[in-house]
BADREN-574297 format. One record per residue: residue number from 1; chain; x negated, z negated, y negated of N, C-alpha, C, O in turn. Coordinates in Angstrom, 1 decimal. Layout:
(zapa NUM; "A"; (X; Z; Y); (X; Z; Y); (X; Z; Y); (X; Z; Y))
...
END
This chain:
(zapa 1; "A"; (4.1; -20.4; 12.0); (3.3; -19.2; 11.7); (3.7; -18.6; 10.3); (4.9; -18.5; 10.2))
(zapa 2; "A"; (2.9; -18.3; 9.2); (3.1; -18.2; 8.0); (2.7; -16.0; 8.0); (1.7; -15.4; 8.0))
(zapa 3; "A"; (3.6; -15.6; 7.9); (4.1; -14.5; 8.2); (4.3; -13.6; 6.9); (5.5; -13.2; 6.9))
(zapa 4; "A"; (3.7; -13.1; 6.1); (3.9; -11.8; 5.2); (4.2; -10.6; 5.7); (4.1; -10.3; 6.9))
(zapa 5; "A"; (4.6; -9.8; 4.8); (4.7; -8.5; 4.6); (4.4; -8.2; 3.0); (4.7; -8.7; 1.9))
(zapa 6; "A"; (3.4; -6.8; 3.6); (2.7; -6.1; 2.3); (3.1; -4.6; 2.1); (2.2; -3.8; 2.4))
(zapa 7; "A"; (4.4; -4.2; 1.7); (4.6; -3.2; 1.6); (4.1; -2.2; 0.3); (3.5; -2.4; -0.7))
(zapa 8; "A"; (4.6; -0.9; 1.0); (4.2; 0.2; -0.5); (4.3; 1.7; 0.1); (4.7; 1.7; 1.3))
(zapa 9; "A"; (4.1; 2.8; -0.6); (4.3; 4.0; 0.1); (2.8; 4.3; 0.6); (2.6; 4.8; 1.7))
(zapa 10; "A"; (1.8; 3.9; -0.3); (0.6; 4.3; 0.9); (0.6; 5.8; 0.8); (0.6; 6.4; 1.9))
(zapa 11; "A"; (0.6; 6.4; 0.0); (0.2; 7.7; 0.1); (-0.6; 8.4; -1.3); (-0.1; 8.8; -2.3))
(zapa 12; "A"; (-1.9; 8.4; -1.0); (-2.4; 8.0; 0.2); (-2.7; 6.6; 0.1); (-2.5; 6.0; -0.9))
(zapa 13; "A"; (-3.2; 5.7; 1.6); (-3.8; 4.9; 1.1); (-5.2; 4.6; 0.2); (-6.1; 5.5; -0.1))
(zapa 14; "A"; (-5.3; 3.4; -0.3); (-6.2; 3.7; -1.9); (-7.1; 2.3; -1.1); (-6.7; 1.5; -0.3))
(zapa 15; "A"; (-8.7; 2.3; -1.9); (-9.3; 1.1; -1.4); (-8.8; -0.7; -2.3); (-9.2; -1.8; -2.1))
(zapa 16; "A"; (-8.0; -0.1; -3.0); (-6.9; -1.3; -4.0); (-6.1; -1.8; -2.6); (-6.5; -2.9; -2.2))
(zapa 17; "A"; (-5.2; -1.2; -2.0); (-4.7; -1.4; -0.6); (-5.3; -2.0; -0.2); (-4.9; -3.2; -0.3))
(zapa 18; "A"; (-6.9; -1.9; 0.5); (-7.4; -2.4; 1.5); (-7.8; -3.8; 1.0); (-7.9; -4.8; 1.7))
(zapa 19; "A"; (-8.0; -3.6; -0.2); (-8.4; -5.0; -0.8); (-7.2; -6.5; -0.8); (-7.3; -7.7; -0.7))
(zapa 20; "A"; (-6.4; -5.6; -1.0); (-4.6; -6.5; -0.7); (-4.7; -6.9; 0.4); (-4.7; -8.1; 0.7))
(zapa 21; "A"; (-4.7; -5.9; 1.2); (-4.5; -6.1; 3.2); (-5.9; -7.2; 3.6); (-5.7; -7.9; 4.6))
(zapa 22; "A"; (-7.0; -7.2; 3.2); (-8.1; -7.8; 3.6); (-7.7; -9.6; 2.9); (-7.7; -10.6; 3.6))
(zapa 23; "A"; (-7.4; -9.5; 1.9); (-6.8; -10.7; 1.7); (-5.8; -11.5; 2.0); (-5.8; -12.7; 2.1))
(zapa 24; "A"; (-4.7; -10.5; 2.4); (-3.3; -10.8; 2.7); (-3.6; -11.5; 4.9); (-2.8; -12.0; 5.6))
(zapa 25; "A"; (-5.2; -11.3; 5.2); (-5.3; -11.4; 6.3); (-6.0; -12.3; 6.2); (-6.2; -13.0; 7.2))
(zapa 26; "A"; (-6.7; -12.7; 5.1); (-7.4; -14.3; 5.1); (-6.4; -15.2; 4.7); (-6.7; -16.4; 4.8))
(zapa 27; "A"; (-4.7; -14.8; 4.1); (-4.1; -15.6; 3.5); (-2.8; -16.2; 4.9); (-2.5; -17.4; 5.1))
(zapa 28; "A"; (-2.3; -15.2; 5.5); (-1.6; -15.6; 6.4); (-2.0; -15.5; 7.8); (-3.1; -15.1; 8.2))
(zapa 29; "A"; (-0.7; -16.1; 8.6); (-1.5; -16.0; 10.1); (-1.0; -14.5; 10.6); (-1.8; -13.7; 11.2))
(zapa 30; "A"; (0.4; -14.1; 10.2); (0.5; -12.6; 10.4); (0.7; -11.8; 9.2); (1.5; -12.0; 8.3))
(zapa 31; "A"; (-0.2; -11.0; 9.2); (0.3; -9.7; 8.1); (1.1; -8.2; 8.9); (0.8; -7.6; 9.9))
(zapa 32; "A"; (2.5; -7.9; 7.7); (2.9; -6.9; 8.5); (3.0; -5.8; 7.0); (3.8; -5.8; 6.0))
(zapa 33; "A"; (1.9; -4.8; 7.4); (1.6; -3.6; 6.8); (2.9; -2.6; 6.7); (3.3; -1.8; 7.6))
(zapa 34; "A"; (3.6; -2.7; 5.1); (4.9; -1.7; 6.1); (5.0; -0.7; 4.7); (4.9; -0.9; 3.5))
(zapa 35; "A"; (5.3; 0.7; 5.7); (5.0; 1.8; 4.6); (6.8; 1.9; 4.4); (7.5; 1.7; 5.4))
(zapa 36; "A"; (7.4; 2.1; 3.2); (8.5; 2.1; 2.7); (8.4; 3.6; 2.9); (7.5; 4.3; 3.1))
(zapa 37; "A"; (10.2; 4.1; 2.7); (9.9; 5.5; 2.6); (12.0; 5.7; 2.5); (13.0; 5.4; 3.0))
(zapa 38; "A"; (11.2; 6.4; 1.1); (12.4; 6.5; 0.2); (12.7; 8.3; 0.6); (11.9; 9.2; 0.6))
(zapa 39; "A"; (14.2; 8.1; 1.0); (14.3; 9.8; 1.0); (14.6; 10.8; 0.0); (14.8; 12.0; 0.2))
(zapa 40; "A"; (14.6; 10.2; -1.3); (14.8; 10.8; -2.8); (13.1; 11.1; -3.2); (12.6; 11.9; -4.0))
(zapa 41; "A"; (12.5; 10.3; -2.6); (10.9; 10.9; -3.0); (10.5; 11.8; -2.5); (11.1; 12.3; -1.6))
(zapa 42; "A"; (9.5; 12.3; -3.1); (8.4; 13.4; -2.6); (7.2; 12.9; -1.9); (6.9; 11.8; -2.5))
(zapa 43; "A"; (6.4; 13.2; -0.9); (5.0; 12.5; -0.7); (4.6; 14.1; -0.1); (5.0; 15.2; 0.3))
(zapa 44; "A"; (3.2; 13.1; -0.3); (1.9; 13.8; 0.0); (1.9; 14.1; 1.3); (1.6; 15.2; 1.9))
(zapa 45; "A"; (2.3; 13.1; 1.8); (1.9; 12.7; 3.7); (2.9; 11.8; 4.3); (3.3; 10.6; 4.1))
(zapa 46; "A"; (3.3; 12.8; 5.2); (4.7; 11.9; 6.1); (4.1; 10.1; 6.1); (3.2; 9.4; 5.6))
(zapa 47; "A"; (5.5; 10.1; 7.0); (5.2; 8.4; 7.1); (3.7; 8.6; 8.5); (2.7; 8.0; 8.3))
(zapa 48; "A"; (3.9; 9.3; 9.4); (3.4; 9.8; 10.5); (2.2; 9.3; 10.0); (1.5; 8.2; 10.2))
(zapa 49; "A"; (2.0; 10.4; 9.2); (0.1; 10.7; 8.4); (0.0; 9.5; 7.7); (-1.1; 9.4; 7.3))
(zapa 50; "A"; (0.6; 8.6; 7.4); (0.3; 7.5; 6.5); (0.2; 6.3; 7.6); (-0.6; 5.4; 7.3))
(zapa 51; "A"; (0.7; 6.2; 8.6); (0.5; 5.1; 9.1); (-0.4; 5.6; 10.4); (-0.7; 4.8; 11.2))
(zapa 52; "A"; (-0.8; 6.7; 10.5); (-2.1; 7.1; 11.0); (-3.7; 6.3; 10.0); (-4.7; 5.6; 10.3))
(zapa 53; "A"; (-3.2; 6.9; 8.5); (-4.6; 6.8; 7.7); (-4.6; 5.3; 7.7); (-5.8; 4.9; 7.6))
(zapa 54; "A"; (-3.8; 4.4; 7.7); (-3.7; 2.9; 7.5); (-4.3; 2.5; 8.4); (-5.2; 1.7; 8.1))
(zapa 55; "A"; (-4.1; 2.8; 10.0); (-4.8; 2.4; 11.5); (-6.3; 3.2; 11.3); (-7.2; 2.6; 11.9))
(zapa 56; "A"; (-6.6; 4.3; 10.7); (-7.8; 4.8; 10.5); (-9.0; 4.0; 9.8); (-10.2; 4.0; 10.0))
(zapa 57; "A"; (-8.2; 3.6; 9.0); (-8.9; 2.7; 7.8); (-9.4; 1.3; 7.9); (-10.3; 0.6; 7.3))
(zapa 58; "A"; (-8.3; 0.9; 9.0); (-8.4; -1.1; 9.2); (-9.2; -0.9; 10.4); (-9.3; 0.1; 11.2))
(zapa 59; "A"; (-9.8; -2.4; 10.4); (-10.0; -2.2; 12.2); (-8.8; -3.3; 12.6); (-8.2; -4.2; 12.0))
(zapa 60; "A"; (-8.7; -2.7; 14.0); (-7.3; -3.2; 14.9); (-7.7; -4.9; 14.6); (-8.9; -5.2; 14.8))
(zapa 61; "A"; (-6.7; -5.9; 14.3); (-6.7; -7.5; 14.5); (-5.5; -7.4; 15.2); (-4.6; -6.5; 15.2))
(zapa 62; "A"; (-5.6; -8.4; 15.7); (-4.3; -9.2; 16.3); (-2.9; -9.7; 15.1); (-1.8; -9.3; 15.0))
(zapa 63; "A"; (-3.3; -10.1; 14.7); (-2.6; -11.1; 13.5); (-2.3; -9.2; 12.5); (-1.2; -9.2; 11.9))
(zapa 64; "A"; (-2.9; -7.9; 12.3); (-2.1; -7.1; 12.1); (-1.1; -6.4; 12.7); (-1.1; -6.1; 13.9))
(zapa 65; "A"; (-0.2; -6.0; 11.7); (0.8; -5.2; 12.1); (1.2; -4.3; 10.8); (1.5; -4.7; 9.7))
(zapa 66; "A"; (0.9; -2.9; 11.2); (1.1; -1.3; 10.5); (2.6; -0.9; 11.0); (2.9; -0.7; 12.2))
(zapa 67; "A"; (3.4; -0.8; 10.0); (4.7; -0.2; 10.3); (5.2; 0.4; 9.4); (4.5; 0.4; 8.4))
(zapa 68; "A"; (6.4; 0.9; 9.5); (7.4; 1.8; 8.4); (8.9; 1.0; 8.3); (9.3; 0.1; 9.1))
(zapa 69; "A"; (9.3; 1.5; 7.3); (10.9; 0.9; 7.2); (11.6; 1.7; 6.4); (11.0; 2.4; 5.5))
(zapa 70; "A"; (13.1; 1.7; 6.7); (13.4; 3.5; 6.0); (15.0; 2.4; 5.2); (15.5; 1.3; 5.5))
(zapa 71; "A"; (15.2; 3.1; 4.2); (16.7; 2.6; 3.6); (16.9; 1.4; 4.2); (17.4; 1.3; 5.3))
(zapa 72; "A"; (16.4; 0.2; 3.6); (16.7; -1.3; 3.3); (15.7; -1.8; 2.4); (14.6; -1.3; 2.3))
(zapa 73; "A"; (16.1; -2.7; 1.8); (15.4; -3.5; 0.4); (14.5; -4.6; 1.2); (14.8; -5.4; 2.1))
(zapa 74; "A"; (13.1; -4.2; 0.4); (11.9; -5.1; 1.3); (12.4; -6.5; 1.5); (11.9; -6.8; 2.6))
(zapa 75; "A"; (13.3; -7.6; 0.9); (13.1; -8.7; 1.4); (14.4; -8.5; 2.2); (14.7; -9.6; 2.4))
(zapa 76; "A"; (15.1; -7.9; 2.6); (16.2; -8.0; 4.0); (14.9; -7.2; 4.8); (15.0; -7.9; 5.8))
(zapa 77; "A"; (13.7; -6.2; 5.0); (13.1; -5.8; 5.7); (12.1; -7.6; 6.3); (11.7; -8.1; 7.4))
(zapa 78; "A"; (12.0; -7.7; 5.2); (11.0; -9.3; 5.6); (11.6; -10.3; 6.2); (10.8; -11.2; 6.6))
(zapa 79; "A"; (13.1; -10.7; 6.4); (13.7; -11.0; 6.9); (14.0; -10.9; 8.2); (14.0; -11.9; 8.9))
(zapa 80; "A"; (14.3; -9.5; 8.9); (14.4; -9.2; 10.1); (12.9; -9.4; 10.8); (13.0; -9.9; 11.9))
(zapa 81; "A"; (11.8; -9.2; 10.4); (10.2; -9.3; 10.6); (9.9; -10.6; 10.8); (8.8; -10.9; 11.3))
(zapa 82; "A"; (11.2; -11.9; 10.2); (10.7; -13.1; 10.7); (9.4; -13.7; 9.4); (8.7; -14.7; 9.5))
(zapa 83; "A"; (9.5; -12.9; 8.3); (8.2; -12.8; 7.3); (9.0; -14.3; 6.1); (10.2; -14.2; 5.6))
(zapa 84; "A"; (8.2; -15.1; 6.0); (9.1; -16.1; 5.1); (7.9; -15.9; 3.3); (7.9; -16.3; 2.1))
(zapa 85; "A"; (7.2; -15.0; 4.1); (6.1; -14.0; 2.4); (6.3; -12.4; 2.0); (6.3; -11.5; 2.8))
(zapa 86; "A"; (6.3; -12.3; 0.8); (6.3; -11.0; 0.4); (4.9; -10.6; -0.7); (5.1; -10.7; -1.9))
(zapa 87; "A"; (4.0; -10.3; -0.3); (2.5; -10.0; -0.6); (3.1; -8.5; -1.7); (3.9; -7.7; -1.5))
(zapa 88; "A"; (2.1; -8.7; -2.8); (2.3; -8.0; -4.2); (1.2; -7.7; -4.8); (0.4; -8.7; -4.7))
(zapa 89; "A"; (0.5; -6.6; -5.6); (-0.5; -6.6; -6.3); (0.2; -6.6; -7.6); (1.4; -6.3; -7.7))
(zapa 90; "A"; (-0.9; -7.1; -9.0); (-0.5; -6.9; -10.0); (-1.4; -6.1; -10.4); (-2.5; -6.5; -10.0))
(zapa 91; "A"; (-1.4; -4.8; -11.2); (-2.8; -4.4; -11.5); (-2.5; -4.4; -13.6); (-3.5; -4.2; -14.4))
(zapa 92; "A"; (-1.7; -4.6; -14.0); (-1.2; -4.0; -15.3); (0.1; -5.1; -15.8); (0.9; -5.7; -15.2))
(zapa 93; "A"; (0.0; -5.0; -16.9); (1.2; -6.1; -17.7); (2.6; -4.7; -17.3); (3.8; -5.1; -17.5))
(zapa 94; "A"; (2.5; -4.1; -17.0); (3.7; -3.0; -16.2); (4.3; -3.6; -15.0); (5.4; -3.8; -14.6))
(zapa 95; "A"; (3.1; -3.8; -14.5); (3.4; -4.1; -12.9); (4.1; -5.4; -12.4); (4.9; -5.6; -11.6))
(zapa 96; "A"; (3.4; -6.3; -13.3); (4.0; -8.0; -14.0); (5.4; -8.0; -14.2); (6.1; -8.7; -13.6))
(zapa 97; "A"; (5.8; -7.0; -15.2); (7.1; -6.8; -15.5); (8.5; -6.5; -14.4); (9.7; -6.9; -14.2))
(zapa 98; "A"; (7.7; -5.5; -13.7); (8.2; -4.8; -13.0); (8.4; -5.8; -11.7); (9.5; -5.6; -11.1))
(zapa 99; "A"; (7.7; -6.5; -11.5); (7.3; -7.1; -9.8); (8.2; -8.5; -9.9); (8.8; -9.1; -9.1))
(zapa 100; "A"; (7.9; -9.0; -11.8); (8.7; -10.6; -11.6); (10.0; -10.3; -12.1); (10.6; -11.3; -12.5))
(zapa 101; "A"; (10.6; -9.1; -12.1); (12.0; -9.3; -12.0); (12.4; -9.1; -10.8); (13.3; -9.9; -10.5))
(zapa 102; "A"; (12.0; -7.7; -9.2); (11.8; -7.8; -8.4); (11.6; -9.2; -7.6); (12.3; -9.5; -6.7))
(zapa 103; "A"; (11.0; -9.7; -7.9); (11.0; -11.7; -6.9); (12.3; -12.2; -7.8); (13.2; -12.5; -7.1))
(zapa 104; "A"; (12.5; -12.3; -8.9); (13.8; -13.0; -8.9); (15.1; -12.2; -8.0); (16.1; -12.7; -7.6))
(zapa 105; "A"; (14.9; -11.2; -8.0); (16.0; -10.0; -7.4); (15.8; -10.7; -5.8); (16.8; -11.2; -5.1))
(zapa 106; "A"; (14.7; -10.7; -5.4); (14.6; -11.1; -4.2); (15.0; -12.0; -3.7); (15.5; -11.9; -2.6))
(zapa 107; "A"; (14.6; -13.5; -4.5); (14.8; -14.6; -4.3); (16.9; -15.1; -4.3); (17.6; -15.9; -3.8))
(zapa 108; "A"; (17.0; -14.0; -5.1); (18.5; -14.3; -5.5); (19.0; -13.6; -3.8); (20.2; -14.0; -3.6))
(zapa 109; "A"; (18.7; -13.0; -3.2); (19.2; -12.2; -2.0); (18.5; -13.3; -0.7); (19.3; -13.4; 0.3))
(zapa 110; "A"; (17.4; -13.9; -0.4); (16.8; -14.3; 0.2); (16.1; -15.5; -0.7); (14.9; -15.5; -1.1))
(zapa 111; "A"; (16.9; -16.5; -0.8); (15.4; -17.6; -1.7); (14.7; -18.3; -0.2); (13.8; -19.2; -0.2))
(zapa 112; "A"; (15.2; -17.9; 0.6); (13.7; -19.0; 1.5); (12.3; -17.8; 1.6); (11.2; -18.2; 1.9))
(zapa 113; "A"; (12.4; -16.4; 1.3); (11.7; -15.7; 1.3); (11.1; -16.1; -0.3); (11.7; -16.3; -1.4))
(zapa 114; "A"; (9.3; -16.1; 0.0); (8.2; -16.2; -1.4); (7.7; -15.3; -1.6); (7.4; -14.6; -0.7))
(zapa 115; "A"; (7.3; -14.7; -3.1); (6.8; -14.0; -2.7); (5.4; -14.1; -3.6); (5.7; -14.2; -4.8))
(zapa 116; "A"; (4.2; -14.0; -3.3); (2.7; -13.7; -3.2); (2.7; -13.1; -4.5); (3.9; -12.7; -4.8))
(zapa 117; "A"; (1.5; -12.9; -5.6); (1.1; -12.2; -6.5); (-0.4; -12.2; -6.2); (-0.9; -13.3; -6.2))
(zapa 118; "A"; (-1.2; -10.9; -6.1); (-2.8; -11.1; -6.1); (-3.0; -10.1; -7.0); (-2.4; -9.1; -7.0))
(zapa 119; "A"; (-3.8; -10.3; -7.8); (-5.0; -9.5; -8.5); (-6.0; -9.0; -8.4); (-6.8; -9.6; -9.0))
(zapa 120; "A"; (-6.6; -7.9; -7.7); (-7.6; -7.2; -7.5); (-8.3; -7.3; -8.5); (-8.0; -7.6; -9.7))
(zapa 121; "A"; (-9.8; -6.9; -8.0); (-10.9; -7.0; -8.9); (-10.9; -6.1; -9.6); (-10.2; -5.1; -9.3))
(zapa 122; "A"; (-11.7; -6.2; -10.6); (-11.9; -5.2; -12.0); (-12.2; -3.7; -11.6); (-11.8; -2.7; -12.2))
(zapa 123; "A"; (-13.0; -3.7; -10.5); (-13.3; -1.8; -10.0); (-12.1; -1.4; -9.2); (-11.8; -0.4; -8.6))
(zapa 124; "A"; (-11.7; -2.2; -9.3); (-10.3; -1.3; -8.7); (-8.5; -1.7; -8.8); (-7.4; -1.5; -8.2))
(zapa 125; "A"; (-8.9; -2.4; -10.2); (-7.4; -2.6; -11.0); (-6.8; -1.6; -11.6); (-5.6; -1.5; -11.8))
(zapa 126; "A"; (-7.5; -1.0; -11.8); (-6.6; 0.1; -12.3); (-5.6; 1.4; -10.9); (-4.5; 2.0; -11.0))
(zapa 127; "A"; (-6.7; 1.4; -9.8); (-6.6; 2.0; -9.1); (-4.9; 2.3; -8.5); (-4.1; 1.4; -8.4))
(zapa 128; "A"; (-4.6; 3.5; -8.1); (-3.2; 3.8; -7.7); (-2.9; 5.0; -6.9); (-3.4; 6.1; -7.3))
(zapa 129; "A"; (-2.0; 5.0; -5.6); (-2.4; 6.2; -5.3); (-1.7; 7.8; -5.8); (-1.6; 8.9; -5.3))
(zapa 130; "A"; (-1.3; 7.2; -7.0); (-0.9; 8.4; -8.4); (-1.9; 8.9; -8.9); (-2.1; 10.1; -9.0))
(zapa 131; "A"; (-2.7; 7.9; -9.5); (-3.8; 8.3; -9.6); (-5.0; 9.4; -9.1); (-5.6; 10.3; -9.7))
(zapa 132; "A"; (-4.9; 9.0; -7.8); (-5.9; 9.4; -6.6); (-6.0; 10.8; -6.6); (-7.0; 11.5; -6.7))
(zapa 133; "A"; (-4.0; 11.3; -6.1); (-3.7; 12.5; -5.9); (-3.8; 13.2; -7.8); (-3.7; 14.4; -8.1))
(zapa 134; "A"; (-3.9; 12.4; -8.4); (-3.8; 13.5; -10.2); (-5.7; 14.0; -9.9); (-6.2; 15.1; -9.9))
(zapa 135; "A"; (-6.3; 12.9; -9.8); (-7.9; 13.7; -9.3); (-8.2; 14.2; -8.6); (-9.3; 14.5; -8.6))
(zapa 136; "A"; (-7.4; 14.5; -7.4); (-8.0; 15.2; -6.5); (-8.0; 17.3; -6.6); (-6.9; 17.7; -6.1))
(zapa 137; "A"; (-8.7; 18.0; -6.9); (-8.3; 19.1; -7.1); (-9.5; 20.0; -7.6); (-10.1; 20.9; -7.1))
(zapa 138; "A"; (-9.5; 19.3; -8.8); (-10.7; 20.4; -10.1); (-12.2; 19.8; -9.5); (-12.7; 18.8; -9.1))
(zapa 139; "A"; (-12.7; 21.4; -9.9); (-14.1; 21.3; -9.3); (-15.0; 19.7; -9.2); (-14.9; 18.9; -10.1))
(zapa 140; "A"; (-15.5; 19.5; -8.4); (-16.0; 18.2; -8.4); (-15.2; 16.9; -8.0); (-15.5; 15.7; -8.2))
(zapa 141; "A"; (-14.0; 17.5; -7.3); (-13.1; 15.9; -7.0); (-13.5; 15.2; -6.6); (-13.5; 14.0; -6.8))
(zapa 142; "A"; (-14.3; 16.0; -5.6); (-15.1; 14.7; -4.3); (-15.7; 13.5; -4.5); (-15.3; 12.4; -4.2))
(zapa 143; "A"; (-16.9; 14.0; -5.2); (-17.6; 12.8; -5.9); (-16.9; 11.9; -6.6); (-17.4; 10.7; -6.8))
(zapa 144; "A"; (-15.5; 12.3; -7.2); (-14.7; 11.0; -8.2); (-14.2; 10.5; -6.9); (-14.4; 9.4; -6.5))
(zapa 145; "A"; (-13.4; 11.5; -6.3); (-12.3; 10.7; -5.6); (-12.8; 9.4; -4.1); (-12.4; 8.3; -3.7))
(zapa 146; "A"; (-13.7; 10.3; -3.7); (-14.2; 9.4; -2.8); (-14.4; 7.6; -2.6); (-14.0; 6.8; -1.9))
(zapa 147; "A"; (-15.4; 7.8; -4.0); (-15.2; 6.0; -4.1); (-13.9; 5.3; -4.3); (-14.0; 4.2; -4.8))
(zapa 148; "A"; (-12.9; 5.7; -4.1); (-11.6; 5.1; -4.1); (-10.8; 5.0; -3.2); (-9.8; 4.3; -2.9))
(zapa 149; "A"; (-11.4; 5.9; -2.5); (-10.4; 5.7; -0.8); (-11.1; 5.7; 0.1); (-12.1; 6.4; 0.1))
(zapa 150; "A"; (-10.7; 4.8; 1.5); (-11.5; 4.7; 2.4); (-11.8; 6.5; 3.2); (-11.1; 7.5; 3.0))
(zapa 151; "A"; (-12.8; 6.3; 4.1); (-13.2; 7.6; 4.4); (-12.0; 8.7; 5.5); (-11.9; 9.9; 5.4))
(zapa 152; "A"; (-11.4; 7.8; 6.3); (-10.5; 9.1; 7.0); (-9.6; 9.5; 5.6); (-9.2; 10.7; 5.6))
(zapa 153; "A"; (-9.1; 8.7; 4.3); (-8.3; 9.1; 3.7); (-9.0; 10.5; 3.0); (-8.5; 11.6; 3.0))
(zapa 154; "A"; (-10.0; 10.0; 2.6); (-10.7; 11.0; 2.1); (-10.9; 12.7; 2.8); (-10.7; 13.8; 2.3))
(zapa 155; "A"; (-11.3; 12.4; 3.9); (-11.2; 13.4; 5.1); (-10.0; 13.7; 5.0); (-9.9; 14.1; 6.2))
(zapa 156; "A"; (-9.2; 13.7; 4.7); (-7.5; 13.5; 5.1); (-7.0; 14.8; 3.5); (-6.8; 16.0; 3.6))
(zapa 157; "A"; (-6.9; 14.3; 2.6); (-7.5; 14.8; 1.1); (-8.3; 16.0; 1.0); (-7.8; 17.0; 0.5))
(zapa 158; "A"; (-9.9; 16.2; 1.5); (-10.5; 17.1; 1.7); (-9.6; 18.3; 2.7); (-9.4; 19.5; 2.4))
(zapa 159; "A"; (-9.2; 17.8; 3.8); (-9.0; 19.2; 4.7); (-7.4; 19.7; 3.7); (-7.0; 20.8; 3.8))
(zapa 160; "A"; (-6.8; 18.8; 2.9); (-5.7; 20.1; 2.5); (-6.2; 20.7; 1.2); (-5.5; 21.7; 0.8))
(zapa 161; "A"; (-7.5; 20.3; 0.2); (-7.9; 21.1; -0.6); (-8.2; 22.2; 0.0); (-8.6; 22.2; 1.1))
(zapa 162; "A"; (-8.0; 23.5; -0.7); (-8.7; 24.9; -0.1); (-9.5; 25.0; -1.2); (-9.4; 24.6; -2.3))
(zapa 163; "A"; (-10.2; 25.6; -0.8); (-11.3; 26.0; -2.3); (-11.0; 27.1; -2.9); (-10.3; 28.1; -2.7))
(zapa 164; "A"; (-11.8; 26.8; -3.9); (-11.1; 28.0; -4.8); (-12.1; 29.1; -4.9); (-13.2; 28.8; -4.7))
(zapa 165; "A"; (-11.6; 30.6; -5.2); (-12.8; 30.9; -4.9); (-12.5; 32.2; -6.6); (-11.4; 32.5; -7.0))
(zapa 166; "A"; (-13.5; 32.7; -7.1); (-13.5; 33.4; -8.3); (-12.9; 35.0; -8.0); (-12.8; 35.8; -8.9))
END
């Protein structure tokens, strides 16, 4: 059984994600969805609310699995998970940089673990969920922010905006 893991923080999740996860489920027999979660960060939305909006957003398969993993390095996390793939987006010559020294880092700690590089399509390479949360706010977020995240995210987004009022 050819087994990945597609990690990231997911907060929120972004329709770039879903496009990862939708492929990462035509590419292997298990995909395991796992939200990392650094205690030196800040987030938007616990791990809680994040692997809520992830189960909100997919529909349930068999072959998925939505999880968290707290202080350990993704490929010792893909390791215990039994995962012999590590699924990756590239969206930017940044990301390239950043990701192919990450797989040699990886490979040097685990070389039977691979790991995956996909490219999302052009309406949503750029996409990030840095991004998402810097638009969400000034008059009119809705309309931008919307087309980029699936809908509970968006609902999710909407109820902590308050409006502003003069």
């Amino acid at each position: 059984m050819r087994t990945a893991v597609y990690a990231g923080s997911f907060d929120p999740p972004t329709n770039g994600h879903l496009w990862m996860i939708e492929r990462g489920l035509e590419m292997f027999d298990r995909l395991i969805v796992a939200i990392g979660n650094n205690p030196a960060k800040r987030y938007s939305f616990s791990v809680e609310e994040r692997l809520e909006l992830l189960k909100a957003s997919l529909n349930a398969r068999d072959h998925l699995t939505i999880a968290h993993f707290d202080n350990r390095y993704l490929v010792e996390y893909a390791q215990m998970m039994g995962a012999k793939y590590i699924l990756r987006g590239i969206r930017s010559p940044n990301d390239y940089e950043y990701e192919r020294v990450m797989r040699h880092i990886n490979a040097d700690m685990a070389p039977e673990v691979t790991t995956v590089f996909l490219m999302p399509p052009r309406d949503i390479a750029e996409l990030s969920s840095s991004m998402i949360k810097s638009l969400t706010g000034p008059t009119g977020w809705e309309e931008t922010v919307q087309r980029y995240v699936p809908g509970p995210v968006f609902q999710a987004l909407a109820a902590r905006e308050k409006p502003l009022h003069d």
